[in-house]
C-alpha positions in Angstrom: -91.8 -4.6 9.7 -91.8 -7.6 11.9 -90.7 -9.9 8.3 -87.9 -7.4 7.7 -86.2 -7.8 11.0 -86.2 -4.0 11.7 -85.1 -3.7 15.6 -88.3 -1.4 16.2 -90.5 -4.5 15.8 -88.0 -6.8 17.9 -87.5 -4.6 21.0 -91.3 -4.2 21.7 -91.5 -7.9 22.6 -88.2 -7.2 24.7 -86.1 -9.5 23.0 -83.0 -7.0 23.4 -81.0 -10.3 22.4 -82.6 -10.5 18.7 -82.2 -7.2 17.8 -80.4 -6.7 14.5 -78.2 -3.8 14.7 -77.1 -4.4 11.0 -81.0 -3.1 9.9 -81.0 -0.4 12.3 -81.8 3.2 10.2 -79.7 6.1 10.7 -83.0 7.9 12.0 -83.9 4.7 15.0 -80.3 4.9 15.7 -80.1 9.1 15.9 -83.9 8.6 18.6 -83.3 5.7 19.9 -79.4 4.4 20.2 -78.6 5.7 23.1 -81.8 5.9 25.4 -82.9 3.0 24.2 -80.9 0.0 22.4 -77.5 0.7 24.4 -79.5 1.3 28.0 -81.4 -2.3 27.3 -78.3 -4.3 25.2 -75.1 -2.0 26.0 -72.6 -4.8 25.1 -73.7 -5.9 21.6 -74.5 -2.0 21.0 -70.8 -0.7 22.0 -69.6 -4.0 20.4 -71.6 -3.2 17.0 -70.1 0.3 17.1 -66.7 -0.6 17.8 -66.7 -3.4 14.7 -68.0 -0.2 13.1 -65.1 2.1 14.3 -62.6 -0.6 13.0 -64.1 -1.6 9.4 -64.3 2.2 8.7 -60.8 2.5 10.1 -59.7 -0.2 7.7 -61.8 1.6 4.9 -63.8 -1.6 4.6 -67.0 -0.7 2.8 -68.4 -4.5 2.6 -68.3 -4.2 6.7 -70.4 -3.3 9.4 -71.8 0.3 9.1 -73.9 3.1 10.7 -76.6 4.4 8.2 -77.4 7.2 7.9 -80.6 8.0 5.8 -83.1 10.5 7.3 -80.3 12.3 9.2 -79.3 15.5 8.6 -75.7 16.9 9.7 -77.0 19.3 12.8 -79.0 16.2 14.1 -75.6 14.2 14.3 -74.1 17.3 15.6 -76.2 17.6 18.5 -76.0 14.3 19.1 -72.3 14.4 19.4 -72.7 16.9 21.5 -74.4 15.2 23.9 -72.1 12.9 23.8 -73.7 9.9 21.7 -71.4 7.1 21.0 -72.6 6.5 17.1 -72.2 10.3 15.8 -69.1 10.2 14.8 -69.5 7.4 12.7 -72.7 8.4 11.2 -70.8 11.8 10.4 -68.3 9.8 8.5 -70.7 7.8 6.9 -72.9 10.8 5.7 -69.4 12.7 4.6 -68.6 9.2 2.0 -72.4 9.2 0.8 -72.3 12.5 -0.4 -68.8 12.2 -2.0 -70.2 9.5 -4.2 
């Protein structure tokens, strides 16, 4: 995990810097993005979803993204319910992957 740069294996040596939001699965983002990564590194996390936000806005699929594998619509739901900042882009991701 450590050789594939997954930000699981980063943040336990609290190097909040390193962490590689790029590699970050839909399911660490859906536990972990907001009471985690955004609480320790809330800059480059807003700033990751915000270059997010814009790619998908410019319908730039070689961009930034949120993943979404191993989350299922009512977990991104809930989430967006409680207000978390990457749902609605995970929602929009998970809406093109089924599509194709």
């Amino acid at each position: 995990r450590r050789g594939a740069k997954v930000p699981e294996s980063v943040c336990a040596g609290g190097q909040w810097g390193a962490v590689d939001y790029r590699r970050m699965s839909g399911l660490c983002r859906k536990v972990y993005g907001q009471s985690l990564y955004r609480k320790h590194d809330k800059e480059r996390y807003d700033a990751y979803l915000q270059a997010c936000r814009e790619a998908a806005a410019r319908g730039d699929d070689k961009g930034p993204k949120v993943h979404t594998g191993g989350v299922l619509p009512h977990h991104i739901t809930a989430a967006a319910e409680k207000g978390d900042a990457a749902a609605d882009l995970q929602w929009h991701a998970l809406v093109r992957r089924v599509a194709e």
